[in-house]
Biopython code that builds the backbone (N, CA, C, O; Angstrom):
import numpy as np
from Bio.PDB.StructureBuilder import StructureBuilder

atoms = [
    (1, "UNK", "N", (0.849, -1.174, 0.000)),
    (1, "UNK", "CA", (0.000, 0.000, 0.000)),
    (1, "UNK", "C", (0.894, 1.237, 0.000)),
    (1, "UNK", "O", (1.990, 1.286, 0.558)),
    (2, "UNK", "N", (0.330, 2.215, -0.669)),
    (2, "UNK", "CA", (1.260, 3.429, -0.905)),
    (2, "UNK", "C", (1.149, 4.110, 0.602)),
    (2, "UNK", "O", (0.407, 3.620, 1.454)),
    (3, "UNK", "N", (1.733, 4.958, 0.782)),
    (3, "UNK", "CA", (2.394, 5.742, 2.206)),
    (3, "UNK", "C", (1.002, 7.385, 1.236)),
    (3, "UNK", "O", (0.662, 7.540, 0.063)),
    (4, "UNK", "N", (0.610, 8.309, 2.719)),
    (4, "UNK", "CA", (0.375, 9.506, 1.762)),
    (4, "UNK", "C", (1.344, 10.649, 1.188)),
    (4, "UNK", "O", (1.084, 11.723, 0.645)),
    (5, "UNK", "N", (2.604, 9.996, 1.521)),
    (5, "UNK", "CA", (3.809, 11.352, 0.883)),
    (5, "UNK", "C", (4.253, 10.502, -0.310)),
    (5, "UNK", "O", (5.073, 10.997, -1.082)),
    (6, "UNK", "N", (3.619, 8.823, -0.610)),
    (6, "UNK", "CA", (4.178, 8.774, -2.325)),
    (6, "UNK", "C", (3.029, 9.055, -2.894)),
    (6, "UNK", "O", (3.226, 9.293, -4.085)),
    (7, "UNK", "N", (1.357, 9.183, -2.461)),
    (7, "UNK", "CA", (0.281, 9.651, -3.329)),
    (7, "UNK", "C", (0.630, 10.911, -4.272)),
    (7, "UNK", "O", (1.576, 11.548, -3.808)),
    (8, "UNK", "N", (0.210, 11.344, -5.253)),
    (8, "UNK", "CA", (0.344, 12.604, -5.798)),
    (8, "UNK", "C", (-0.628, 13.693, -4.888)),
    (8, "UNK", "O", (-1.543, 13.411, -4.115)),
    (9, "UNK", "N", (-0.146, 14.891, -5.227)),
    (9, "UNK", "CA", (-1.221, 16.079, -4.421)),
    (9, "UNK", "C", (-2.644, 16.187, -4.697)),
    (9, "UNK", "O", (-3.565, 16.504, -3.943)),
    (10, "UNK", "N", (-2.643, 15.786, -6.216)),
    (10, "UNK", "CA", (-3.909, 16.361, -6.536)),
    (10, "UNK", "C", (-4.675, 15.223, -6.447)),
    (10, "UNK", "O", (-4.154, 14.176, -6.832)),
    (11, "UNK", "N", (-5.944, 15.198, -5.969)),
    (11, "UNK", "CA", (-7.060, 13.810, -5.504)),
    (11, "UNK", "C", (-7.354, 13.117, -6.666)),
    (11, "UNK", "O", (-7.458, 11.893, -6.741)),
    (12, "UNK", "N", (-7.527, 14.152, -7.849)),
    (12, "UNK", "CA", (-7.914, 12.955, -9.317)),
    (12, "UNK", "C", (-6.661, 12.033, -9.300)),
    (12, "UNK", "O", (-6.699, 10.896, -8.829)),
    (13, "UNK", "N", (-5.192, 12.773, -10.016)),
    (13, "UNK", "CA", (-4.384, 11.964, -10.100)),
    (13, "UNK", "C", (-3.957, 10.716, -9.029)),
    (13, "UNK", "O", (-3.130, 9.860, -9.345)),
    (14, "UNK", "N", (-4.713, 10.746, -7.586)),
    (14, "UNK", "CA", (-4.523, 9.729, -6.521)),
    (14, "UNK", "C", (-5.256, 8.954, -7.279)),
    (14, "UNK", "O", (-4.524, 8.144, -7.847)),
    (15, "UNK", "N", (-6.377, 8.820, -7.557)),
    (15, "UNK", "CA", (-7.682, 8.573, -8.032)),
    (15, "UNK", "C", (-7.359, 7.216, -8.929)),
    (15, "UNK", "O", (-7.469, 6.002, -8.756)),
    (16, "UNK", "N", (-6.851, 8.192, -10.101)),
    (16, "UNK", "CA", (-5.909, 7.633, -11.475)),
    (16, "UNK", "C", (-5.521, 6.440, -11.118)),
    (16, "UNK", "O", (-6.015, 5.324, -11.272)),
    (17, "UNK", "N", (-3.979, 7.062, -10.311)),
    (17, "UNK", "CA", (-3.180, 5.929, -9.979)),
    (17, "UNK", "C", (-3.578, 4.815, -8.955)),
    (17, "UNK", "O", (-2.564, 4.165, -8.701)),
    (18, "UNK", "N", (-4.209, 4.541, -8.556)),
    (18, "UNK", "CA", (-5.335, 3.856, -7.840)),
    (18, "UNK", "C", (-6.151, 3.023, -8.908)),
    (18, "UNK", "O", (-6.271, 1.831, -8.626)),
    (19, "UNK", "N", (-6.822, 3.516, -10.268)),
    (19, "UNK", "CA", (-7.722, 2.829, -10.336)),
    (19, "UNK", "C", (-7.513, 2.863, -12.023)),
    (19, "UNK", "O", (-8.244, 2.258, -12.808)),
    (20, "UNK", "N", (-6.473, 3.619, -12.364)),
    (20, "UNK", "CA", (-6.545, 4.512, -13.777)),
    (20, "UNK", "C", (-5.799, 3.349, -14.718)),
    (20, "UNK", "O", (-5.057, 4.041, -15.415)),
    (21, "UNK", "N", (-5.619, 2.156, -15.062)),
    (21, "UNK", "CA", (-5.838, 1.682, -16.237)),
    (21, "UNK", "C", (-7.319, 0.928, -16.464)),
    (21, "UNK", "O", (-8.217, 0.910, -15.622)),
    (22, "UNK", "N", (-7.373, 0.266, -17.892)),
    (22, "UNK", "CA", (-8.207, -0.378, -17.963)),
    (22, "UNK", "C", (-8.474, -1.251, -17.413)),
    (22, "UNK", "O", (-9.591, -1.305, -16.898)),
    (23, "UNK", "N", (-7.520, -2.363, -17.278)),
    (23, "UNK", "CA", (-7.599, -3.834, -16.170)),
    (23, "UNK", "C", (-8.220, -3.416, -15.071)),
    (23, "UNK", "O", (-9.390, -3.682, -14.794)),
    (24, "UNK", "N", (-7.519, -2.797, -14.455)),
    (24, "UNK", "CA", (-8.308, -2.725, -12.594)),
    (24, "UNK", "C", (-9.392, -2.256, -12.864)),
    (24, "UNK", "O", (-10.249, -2.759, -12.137)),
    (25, "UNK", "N", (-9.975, -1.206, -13.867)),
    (25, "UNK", "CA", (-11.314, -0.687, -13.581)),
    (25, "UNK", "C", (-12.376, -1.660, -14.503)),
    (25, "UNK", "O", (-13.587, -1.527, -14.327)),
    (26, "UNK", "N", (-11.845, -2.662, -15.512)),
    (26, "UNK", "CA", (-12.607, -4.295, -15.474)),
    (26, "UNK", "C", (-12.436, -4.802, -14.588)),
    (26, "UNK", "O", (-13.453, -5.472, -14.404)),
    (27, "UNK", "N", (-11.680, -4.987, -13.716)),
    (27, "UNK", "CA", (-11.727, -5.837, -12.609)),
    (27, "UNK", "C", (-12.374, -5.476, -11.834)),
    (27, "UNK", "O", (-13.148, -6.415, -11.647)),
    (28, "UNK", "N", (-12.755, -4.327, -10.870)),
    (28, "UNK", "CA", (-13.807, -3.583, -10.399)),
    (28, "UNK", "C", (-14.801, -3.408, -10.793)),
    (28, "UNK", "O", (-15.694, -3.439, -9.946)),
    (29, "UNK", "N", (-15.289, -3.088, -12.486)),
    (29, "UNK", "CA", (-16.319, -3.373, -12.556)),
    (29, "UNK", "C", (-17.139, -5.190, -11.902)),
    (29, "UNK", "O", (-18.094, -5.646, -11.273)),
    (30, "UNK", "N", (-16.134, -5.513, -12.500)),
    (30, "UNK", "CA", (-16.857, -7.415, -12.642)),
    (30, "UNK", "C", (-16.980, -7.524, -10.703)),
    (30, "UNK", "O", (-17.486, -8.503, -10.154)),
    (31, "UNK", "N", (-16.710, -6.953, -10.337)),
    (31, "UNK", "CA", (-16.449, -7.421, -8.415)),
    (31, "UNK", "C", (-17.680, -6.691, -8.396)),
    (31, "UNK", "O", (-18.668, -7.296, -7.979)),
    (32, "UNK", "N", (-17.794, -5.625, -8.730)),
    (32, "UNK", "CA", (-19.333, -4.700, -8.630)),
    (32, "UNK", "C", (-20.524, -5.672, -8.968)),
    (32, "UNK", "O", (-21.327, -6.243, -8.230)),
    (33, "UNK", "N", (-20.388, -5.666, -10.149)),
    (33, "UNK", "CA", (-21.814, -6.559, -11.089)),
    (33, "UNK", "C", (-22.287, -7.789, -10.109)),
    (33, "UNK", "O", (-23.327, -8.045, -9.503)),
    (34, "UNK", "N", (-20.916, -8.466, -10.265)),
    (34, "UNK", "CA", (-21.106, -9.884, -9.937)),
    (34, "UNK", "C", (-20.622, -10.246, -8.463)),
    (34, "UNK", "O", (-20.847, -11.392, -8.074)),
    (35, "UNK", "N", (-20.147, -9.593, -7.842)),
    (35, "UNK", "CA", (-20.052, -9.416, -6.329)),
    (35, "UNK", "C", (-18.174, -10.951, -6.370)),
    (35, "UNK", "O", (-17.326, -10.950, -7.262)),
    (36, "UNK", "N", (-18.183, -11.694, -5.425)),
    (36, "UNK", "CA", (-16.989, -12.271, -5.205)),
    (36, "UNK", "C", (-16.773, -13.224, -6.747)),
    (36, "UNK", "O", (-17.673, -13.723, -7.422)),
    (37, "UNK", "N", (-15.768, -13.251, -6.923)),
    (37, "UNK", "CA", (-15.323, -13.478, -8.202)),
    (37, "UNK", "C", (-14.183, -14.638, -8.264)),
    (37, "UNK", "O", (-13.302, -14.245, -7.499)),
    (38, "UNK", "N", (-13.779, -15.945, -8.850)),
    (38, "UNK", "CA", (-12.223, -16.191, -8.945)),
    (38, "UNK", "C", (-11.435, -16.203, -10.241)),
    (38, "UNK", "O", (-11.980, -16.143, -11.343)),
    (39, "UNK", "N", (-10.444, -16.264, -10.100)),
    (39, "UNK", "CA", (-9.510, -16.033, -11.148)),
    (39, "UNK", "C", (-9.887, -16.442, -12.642)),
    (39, "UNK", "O", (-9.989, -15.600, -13.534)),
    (40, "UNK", "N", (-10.018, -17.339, -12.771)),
    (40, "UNK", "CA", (-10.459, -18.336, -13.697)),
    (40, "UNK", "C", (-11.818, -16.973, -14.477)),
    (40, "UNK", "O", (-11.777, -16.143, -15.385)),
    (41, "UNK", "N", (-12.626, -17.329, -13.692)),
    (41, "UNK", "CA", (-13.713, -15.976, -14.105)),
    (41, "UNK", "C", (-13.520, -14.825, -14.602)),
    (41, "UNK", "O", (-14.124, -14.573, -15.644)),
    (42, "UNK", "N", (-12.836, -14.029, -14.152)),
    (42, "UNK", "CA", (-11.739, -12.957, -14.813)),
    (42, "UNK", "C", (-11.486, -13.335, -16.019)),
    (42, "UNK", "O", (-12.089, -12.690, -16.877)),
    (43, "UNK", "N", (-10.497, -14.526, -16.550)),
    (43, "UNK", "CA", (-10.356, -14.296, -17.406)),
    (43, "UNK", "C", (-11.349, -14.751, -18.559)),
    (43, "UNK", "O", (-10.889, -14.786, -19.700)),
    (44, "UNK", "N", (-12.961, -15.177, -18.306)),
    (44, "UNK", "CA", (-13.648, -14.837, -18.931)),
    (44, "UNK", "C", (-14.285, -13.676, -19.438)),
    (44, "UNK", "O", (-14.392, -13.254, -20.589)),
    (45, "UNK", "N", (-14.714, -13.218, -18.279)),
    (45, "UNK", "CA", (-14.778, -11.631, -18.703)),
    (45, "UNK", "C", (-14.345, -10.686, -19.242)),
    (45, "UNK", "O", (-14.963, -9.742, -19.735)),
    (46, "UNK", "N", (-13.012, -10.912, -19.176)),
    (46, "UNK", "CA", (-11.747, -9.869, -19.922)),
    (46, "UNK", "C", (-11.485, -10.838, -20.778)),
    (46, "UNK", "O", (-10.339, -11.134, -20.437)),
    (47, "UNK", "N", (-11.712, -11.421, -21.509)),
    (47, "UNK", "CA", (-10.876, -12.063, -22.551)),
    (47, "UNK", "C", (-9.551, -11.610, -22.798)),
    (47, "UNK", "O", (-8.767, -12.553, -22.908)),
    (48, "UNK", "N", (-8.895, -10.174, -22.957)),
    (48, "UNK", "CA", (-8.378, -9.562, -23.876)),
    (48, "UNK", "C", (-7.075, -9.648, -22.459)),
    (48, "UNK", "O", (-5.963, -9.195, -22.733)),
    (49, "UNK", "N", (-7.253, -10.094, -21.362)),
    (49, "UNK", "CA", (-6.300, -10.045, -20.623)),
    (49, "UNK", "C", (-5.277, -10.993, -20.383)),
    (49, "UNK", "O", (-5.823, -11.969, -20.897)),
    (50, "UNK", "N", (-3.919, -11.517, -19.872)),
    (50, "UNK", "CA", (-3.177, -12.504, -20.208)),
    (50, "UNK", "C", (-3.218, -12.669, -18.615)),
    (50, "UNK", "O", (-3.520, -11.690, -17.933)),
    (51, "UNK", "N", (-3.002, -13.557, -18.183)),
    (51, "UNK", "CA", (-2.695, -14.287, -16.718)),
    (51, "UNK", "C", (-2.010, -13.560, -16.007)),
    (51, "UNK", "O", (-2.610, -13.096, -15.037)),
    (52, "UNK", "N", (-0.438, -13.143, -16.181)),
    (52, "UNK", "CA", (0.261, -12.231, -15.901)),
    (52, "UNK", "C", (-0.162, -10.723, -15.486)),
    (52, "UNK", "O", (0.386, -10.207, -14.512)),
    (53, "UNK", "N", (-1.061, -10.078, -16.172)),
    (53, "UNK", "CA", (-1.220, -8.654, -16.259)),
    (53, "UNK", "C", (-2.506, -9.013, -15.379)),
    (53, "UNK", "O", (-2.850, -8.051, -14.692)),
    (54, "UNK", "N", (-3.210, -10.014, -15.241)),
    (54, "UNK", "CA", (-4.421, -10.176, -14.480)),
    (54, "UNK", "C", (-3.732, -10.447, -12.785)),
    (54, "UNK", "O", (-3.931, -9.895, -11.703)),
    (55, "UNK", "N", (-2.944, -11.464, -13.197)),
    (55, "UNK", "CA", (-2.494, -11.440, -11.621)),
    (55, "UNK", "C", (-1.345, -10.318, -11.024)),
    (55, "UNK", "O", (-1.078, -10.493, -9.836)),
    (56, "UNK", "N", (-0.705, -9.301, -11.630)),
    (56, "UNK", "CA", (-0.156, -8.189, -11.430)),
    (56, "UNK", "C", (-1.835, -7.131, -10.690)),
    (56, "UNK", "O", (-2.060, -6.656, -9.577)),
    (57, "UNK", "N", (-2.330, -7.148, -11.477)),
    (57, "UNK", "CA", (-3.704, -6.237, -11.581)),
    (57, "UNK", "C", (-4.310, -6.097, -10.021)),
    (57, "UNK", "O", (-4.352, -5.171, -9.211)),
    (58, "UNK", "N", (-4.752, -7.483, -10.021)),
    (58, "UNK", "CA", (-5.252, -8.255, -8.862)),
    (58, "UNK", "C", (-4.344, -7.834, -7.223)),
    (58, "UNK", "O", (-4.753, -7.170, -6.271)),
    (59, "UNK", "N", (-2.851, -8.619, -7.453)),
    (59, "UNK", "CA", (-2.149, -8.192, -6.547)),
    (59, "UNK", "C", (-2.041, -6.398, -5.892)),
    (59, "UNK", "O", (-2.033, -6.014, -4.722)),
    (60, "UNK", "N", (-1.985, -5.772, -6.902)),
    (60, "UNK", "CA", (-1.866, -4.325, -6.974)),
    (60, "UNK", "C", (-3.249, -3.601, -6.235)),
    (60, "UNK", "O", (-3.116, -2.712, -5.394)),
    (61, "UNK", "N", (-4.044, -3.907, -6.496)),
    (61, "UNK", "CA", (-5.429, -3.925, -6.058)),
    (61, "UNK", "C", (-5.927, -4.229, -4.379)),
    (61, "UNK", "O", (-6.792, -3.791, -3.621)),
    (62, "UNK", "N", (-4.937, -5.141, -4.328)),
    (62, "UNK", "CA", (-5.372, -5.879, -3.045)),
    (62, "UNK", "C", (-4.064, -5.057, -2.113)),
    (62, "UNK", "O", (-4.266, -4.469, -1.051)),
    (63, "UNK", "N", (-2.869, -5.172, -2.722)),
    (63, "UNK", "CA", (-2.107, -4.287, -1.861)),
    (63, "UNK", "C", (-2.878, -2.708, -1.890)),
    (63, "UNK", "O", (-2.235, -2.140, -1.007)),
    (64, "UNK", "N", (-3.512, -2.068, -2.213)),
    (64, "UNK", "CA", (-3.932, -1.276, -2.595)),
    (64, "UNK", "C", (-4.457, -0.981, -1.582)),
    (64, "UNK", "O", (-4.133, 0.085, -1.058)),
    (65, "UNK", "N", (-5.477, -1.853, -0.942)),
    (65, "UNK", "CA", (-6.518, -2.050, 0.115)),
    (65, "UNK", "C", (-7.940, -1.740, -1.262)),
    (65, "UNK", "O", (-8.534, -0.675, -1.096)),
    (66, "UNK", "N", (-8.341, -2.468, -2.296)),
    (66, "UNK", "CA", (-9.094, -1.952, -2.750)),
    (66, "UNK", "C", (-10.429, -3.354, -3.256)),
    (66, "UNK", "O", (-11.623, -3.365, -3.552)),
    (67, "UNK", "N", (-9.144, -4.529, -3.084)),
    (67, "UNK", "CA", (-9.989, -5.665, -2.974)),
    (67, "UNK", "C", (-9.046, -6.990, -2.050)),
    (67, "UNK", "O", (-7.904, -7.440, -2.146)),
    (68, "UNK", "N", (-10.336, -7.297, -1.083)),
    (68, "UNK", "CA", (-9.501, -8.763, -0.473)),
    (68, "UNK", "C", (-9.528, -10.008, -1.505)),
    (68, "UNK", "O", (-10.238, -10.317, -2.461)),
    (69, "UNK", "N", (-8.256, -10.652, -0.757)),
    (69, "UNK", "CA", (-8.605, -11.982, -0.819)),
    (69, "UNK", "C", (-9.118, -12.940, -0.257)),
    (69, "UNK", "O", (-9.392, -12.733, 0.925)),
    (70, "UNK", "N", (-9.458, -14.327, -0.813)),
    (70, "UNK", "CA", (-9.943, -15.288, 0.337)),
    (70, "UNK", "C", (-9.299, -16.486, -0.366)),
    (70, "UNK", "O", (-9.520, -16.770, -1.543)),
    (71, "UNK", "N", (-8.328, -17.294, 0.607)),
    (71, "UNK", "CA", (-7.757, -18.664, 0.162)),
    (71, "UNK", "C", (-8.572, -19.594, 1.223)),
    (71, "UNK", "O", (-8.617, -19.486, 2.449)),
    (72, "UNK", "N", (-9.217, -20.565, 0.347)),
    (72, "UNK", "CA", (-10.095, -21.486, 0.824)),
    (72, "UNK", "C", (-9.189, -22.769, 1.271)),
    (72, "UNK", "O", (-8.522, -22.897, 0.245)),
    (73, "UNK", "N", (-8.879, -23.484, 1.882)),
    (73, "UNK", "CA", (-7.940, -24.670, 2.096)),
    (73, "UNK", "C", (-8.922, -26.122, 1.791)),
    (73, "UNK", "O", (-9.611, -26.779, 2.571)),
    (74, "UNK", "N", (-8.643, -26.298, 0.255)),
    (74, "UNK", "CA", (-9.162, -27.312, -0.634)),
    (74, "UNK", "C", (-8.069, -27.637, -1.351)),
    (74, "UNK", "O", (-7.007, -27.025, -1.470)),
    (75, "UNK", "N", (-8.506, -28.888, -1.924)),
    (75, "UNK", "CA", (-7.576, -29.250, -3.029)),
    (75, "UNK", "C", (-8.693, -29.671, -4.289)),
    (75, "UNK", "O", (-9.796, -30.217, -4.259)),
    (76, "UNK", "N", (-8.078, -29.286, -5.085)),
    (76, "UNK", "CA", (-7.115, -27.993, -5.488)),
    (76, "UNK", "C", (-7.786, -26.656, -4.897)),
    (76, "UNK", "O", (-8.989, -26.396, -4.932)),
    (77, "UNK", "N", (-6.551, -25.696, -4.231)),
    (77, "UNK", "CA", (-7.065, -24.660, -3.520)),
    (77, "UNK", "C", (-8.054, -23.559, -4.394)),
    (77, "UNK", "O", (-8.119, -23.517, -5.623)),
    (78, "UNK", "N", (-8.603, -22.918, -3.697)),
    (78, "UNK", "CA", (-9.853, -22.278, -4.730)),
    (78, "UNK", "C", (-9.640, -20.538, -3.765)),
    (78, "UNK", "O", (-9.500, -20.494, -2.542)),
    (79, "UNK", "N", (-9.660, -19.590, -4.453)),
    (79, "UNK", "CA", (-9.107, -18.243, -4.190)),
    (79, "UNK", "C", (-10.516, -17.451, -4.613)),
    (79, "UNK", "O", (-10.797, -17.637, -5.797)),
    (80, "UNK", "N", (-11.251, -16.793, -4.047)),
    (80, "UNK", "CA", (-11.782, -15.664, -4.483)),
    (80, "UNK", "C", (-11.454, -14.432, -3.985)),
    (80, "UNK", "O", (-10.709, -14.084, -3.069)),
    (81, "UNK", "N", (-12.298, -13.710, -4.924)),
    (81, "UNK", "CA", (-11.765, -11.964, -4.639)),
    (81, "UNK", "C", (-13.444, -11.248, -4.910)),
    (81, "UNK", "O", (-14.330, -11.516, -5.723)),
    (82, "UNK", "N", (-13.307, -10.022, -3.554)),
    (82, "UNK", "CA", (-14.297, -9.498, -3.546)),
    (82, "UNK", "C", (-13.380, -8.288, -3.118)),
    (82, "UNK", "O", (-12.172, -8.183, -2.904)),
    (83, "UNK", "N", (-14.653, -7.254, -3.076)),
    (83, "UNK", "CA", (-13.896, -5.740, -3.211)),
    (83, "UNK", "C", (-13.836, -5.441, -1.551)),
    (83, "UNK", "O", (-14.736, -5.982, -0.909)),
    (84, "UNK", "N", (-13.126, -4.851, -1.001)),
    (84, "UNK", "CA", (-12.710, -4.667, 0.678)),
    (84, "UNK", "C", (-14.170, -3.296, 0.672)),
    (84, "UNK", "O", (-14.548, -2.757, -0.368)),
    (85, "UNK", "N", (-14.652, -3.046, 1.811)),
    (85, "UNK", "CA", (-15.234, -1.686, 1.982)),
    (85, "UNK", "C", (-14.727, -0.436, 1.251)),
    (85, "UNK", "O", (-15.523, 0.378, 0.782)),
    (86, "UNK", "N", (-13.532, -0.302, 1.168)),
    (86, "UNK", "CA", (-12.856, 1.044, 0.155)),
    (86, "UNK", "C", (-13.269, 0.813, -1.084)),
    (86, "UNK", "O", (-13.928, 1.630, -1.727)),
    (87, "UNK", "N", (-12.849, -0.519, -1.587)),
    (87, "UNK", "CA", (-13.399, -0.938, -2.581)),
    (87, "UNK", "C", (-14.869, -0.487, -3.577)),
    (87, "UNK", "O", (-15.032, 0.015, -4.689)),
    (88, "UNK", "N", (-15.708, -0.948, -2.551)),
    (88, "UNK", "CA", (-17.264, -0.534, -2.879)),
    (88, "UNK", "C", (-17.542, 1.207, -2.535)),
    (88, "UNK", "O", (-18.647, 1.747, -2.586)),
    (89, "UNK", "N", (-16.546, 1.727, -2.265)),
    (89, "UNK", "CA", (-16.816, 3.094, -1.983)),
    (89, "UNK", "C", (-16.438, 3.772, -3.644)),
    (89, "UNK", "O", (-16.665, 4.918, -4.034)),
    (90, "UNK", "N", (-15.864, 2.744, -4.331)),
    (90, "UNK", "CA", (-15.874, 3.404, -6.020)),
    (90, "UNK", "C", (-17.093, 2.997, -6.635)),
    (90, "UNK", "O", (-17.151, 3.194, -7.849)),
    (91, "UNK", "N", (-18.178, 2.426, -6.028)),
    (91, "UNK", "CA", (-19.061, 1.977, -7.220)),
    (91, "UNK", "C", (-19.781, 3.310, -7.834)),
    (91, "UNK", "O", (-20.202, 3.237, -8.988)),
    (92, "UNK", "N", (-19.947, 4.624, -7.038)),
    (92, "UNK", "CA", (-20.795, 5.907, -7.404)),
    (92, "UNK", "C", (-20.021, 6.077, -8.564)),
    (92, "UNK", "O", (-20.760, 6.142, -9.546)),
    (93, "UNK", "N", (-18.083, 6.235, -9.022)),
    (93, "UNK", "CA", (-17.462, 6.418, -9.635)),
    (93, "UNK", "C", (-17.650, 5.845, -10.799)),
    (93, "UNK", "O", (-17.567, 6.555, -11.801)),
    (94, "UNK", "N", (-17.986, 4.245, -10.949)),
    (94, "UNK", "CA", (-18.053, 3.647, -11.605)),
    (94, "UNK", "C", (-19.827, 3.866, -12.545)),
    (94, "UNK", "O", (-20.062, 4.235, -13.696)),
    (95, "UNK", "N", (-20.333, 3.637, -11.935)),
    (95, "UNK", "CA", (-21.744, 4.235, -12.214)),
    (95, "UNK", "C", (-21.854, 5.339, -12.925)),
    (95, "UNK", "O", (-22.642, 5.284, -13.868)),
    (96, "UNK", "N", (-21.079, 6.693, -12.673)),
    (96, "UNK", "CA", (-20.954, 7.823, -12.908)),
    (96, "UNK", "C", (-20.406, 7.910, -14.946)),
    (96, "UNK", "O", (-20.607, 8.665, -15.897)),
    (97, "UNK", "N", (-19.652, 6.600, -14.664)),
    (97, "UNK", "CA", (-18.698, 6.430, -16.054)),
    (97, "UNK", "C", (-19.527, 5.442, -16.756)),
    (97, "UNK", "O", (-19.547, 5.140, -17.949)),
    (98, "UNK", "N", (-20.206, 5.004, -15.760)),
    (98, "UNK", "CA", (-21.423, 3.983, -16.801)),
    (98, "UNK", "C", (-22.244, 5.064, -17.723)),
    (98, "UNK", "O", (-22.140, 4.918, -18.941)),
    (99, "UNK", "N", (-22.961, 6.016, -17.283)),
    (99, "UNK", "CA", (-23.888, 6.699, -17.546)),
    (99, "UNK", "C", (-22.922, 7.718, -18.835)),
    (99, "UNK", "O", (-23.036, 7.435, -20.027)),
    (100, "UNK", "N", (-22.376, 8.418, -18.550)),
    (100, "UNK", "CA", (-20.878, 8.969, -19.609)),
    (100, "UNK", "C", (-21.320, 8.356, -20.503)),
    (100, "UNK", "O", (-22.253, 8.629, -21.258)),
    (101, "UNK", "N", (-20.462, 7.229, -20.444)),
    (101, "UNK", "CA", (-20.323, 6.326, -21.430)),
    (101, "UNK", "C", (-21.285, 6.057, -22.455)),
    (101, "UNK", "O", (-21.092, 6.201, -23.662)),
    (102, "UNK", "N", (-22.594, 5.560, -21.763)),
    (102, "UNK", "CA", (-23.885, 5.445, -22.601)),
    (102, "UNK", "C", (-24.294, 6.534, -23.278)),
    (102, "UNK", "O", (-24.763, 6.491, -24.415)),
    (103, "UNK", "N", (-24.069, 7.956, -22.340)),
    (103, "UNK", "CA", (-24.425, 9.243, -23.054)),
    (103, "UNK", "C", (-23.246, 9.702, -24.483)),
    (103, "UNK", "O", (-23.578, 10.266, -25.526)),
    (104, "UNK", "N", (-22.120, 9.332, -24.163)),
    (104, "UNK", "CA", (-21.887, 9.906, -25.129)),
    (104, "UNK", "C", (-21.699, 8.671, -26.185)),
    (104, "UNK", "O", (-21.186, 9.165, -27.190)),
    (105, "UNK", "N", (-21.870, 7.483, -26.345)),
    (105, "UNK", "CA", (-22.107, 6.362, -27.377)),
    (105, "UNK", "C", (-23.591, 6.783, -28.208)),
    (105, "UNK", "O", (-23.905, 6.678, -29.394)),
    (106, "UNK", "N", (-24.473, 7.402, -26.781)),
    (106, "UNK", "CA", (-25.525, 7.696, -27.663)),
    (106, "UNK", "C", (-25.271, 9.183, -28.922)),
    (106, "UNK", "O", (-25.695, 8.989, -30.062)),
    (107, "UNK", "N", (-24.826, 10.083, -28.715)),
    (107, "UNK", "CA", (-24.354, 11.249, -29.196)),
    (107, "UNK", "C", (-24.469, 12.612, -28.295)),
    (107, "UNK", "O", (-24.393, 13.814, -28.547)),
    (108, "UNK", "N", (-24.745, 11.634, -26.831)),
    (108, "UNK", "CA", (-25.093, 13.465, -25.844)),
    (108, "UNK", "C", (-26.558, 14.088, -26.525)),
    (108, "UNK", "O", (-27.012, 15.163, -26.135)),
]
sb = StructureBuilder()
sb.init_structure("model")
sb.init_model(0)
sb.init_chain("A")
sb.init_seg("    ")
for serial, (resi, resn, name, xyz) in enumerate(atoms, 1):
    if name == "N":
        sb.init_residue(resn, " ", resi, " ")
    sb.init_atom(name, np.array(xyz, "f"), 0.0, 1.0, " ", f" {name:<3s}", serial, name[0])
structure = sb.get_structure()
């Protein structure tokens, strides 16, 4: 987790770097929609993502404080991921970019 003297000053750019590529904010969406999620699932949803950049994504996220994990003790072990309380405090954000989105696909 970042310290607040490596955050940037300004709250968007915290924001950004927090949440600002595409991966994490598919990955957040899909934890939103569909609530606890595992790996495997991900990469249905994202097709377009490789294992690597999903489990970078994931890790980053969770160090983040933005989604937990849960390791189940099975064999073969089984891992889900749901979003921590901070987490679900982006869904207004996300929502906000839902609506955008639709508006300007439609033409505004």
């Amino acid at each position: 987790m970042l310290t607040k003297e490596e955050l940037p000053h300004c709250p968007v750019a915290t924001t950004v770097q927090l949440i600002g590529n595409k991966w994490k904010l598919l990955i957040i969406r899909d934890l939103i929609l569909n609530g606890k999620q595992r790996f495997c699932e991900f990469l249905k949803s994202i097709p377009a993502i490789s294992k690597k950049v999903l489990t970078d994504n994931l890790r980053a996220l969770e160090s983040d404080g933005l989604l937990e994990r849960e390791i189940f003790a099975e064999v073969p072990p089984r891992v889900e991921y749901s979003l921590s309380p901070l987490g679900k405090s982006l869904k207004p954000i996300l929502d906000a970019m839902a609506v955008w989105g639709t508006d300007y696909k439609n033409g505004l």
